[in-house]
SEMARDO-287256 format. One record per residue (C-alpha): x, y, z. Coordinates in steps of 0.2 Angstrom, whole numbers, plus 5000, padded with zeros to 4 digits. Example, Ala and Ser with C-alpha at 12.3 -4.5 7.8 and 13.67 -1.06 7.14 Angstrom:
<atoms>
506249785039
506849955036
</atoms>
This chain:
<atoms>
500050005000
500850174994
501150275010
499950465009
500750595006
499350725010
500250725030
501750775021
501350915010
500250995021
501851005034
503051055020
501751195018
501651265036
503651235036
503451375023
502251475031
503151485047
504751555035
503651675029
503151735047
504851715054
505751815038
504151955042
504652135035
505952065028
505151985012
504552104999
502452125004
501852074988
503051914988
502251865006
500351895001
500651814985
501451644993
500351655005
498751644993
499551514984
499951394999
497851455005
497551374985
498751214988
497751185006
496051194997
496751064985
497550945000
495650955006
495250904990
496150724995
497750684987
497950534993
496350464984
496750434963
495350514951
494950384938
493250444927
492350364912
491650494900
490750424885
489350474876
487550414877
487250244873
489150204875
488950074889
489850184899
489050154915
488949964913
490749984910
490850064928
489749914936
490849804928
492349864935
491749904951
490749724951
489349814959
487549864952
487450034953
487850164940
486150174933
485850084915
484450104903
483850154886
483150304890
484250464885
485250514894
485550364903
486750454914
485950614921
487050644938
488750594941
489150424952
490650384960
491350214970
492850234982
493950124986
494550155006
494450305016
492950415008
493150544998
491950665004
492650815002
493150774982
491650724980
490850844986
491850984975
491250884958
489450884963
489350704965
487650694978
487750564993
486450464988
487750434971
489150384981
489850194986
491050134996
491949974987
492749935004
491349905018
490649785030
489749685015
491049675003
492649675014
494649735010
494549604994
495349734981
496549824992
497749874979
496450004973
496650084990
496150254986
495350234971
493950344967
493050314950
491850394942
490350384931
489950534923
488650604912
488550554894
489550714888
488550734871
486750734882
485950904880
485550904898
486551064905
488151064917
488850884910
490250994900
490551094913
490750934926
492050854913
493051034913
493151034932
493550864933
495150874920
496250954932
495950814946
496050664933
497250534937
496550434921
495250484911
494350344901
493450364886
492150234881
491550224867
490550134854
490850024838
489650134830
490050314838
491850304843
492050454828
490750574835
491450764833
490650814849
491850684855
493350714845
493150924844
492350944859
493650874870
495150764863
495650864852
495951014868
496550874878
498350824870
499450904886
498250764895
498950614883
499650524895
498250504906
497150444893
496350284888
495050234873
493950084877
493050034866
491449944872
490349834866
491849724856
490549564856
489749624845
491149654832
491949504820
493949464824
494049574808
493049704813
493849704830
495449744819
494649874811
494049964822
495549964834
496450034820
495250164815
495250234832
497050254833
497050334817
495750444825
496950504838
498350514831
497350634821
496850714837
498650744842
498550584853
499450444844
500150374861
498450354870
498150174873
496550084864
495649924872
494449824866
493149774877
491349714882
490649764899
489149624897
490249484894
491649534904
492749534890
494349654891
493749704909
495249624917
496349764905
495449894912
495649854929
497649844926
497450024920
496550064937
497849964947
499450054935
498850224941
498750144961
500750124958
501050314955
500850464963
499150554960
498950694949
498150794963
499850754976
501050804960
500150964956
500051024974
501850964977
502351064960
501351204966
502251214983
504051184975
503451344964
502951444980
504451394989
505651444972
504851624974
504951644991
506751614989
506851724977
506651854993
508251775000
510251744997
510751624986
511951545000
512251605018
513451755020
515151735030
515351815046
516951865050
517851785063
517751915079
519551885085
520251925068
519052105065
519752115084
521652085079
521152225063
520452355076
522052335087
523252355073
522452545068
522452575087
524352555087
524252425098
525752345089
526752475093
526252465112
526652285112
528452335106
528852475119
528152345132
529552225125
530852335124
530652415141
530652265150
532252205141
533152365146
534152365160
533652555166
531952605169
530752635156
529252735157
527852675145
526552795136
524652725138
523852675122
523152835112
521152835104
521252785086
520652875073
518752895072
518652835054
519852705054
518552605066
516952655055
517852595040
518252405049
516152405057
515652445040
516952315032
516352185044
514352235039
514752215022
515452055023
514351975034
512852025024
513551995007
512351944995
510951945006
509552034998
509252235002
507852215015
508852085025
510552185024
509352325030
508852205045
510752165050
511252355049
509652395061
510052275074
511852315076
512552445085
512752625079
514552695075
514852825088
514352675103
515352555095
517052675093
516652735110
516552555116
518252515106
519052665116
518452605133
519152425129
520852505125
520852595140
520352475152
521552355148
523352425160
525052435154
526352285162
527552345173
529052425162
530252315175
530552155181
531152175200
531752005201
532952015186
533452195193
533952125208
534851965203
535852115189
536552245204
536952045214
537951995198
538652155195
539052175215
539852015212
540652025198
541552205204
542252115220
542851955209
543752075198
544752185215
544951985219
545651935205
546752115204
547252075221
547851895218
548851965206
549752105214
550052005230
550851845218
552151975209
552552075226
552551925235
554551935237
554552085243
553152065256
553651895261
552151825255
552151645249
551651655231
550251535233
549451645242
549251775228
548651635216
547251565228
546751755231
546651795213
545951625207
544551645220
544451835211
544151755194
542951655199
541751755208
541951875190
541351755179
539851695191
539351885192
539651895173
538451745172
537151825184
537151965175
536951895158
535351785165
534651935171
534752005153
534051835147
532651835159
532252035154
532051965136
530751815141
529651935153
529852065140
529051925128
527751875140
527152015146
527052105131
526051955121
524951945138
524552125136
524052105115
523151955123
522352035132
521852185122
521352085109
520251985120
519352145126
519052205108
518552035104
517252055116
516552225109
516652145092
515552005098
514252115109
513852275098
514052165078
514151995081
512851965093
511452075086
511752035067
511551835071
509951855077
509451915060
510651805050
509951635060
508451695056
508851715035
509551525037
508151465046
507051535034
508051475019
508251295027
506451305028
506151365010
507451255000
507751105012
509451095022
510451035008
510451225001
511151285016
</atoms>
């Protein structure tokens, strides 16, 4: 049994309204009101029953045509006669769930209505689940409305059968008055031509051929003729595998409202970007706002006054330049909306921030974040230590050296002098080494705190980035992917 398909458009259609109500202002008026009456048409059709396949037989009078619909339904009740127009009111027999609401909309009365499927006959013919066929009046009877009832019917039809007879099968009011309008409809066509008992073998031949000559006259060579005899049950069988072919496929109702959808979806997307825009990544419009603020330049001077073995002091950061700041919002507005049409670029430039705050905002960032200290104590200390150091090991060293060459004279044993000024040399070379690490570690905290401080400087930037652009914007820009996700399907996001 074909799963229905009427659940499933009827939610892809709310899915579009609500992406019409959640895009709002931001669709084009006329784009919105327009969908929206289409998706109003659509629902009016799902009322209609897509789920149910429209199979009718249109014949004119005499044509056995309803005979041809007791026959296939294998009930008694489409009325037969002699009396024209044997067919005065449309009947219809349903296969499943009713059909009311179809029905209804082709002026089929309930007393002309049967349920194939019921307590008497049981679920005996459940691959025509959702069948609905129909008898309808003789289309060449004078009586009034059966013209019109075939018109309305055409854009419904699943499968419309044409019975007709041996001797009337080329009637104009058949061939002018309907096949020859019909030929964008060839595919859901068939001929059957009753009454074939009554025909020779040969004339069987004959006639089969006549007809397709007929049609393909008519602009309808590929429309299926079959013979058959609704009395004798001849060809019968045929017709039902026509009936039980167009149970395998989607109906003709369900196809047009899905077309009709995909067309209001295609227009409502005609209101929206192509694909989603790019936001730029915040730490990098962060990293852009610090380099025109000369926070570069800061990170240097922190560096090199740290190095430095005498004290340095260190100038604050300065405001930057109005306009340079503008010029990196607007370059961050442009690329986050780009290609997004005017209306929803008009959104994202509503719901950010305004210049002025966001500069002022900027400023306060830069100011709030403190300079480093210009020194490193520690290494200070450990440098007047090595030099101290350093000084005495050098008077050591000269000492050692004085005493070893006047050590005659003094009547000092030479070794004294040696161990005195190898003890000198020494102590210089460990407060050379002090000294030197005191540099080295100058360098590294120079390093440190001046990459701490662009942290951060760029993490408070980064902040105002995300608070007065990327913050308000997303609200808008979730809601232009939500609605295009809704529109196209995920796979266009």
């Amino acid at each position: 049994m074909k799963p229905e398909v009427g659940p499933e458009l009827r939610a892809r259609v709310e899915e579009i309204r609500g992406a019409l109500d959640r895009g709002g202002d931001r669709f084009d008026p006329a784009l919105t009101d327009r969908a929206r009456a289409d998706l109003d048409r659509v629902l009016e059709r799902l009322d209609l029953g897509v789920d149910h396949a429209v199979v009718a037989l249109v014949g004119g009078t005499g044509s056995g045509k309803s005979s041809m619909f007791n026959a296939l339904t294998t009930l008694a009740f489409a009325d037969v006669g002699v009396i024209r127009p044997t067919t005065s009111e449309a009947a219809a027999c349903v296969w499943g769930p009713p059909a009311d609401a179809l029905l209804t909309f082709l002026q089929v009365t309930r007393e002309r209505r049967i349920q194939r499927e019921s307590a008497l006959t049981g679920a005996d013919e459940a691959d025509l689940r959702g069948l609905v066929l129909l008898d309808l009046p003789d289309h060449d009877s004078i009586a009034t409305g059966h013209a019109e009832l075939v018109n309305r019917l055409i854009p419904l039809i699943d499968l419309l059968i044409w019975v007709v007879d041996p001797q009337k099968y080329a009637d104009n009011a058949l061939h002018e008055g309907y096949l020859r309008e019909l030929q964008d409809r060839h595919e859901a066509m068939l001929v059957v031509v009753n009454q074939a008992d009554t025909l020779t073998d040969a004339g069987r031949t004959a006639v089969r051929e006549d007809v397709r000559r007929l049609l393909a006259e008519d602009g309808l060579a590929d429309v299926d003729v079959l013979l058959a005899s609704a009395r004798t049950g001849d060809g019968v069988a045929a017709v039902r595998g026509q009936l039980r072919s167009v149970m395998q496929t989607e109906s003709i109702a369900a196809r047009t409202a899905r077309d009709e959808i995909g067309a209001v979806a295609r227009r409502v997307a005609t209101g929206l970007a192509d694909r989603e825009p790019t936001t730029p990544a915040t730490e990098v419009t962060a990293a852009s706002i610090a380099q025109v603020s000369g926070v570069p330049s800061v990170v240097e001077a922190v560096q090199a006054a740290v190095a430095s073995p005498s004290p340095v002091v260190l100038s604050t950061v300065q405001r930057p330049a109005r306009s340079r700041i503008d010029a990196i919002r607007e370059n961050w507005l442009a690329e986050a909306t780009r290609g997004l049409p005017a209306t929803w670029r008009t959104a994202v430039n509503r719901s950010v921030g305004q210049a002025s705050d966001f500069f002022e905002h900027v400023c306060g960032a830069l100011e709030d974040i403190a300079l480093p200290d210009s020194r490193d104590r520690g290494a200070a200390r450990s440098r007047m230590l090595g030099l101290v150091v350093l000084v005495i090991g050098a008077l050591a060293a000269v000492a050692g050296g004085v005493l070893l060459a006047l050590a005659d004279t003094l009547g000092v044993e030479p070794a004294v002098g040696v161990s005195i000024g190898a003890a000198g040399v020494v102590a210089a070379v460990a407060g050379l080494l002090m000294v030197l690490a005191a540099r080295s570690r100058r360098r590294r905290t120079g390093v440190e705190r001046s990459e701490q401080y662009r942290t951060d400087v760029t993490r408070a930037l980064s902040a105002v980035v995300a608070s007065d652009l990327m913050e308000p914007a997303a609200e808008v820009l979730g809601d232009h992917q939500a609605v295009r996700t809704a529109t196209l399907g995920a796979g266009a996001v």
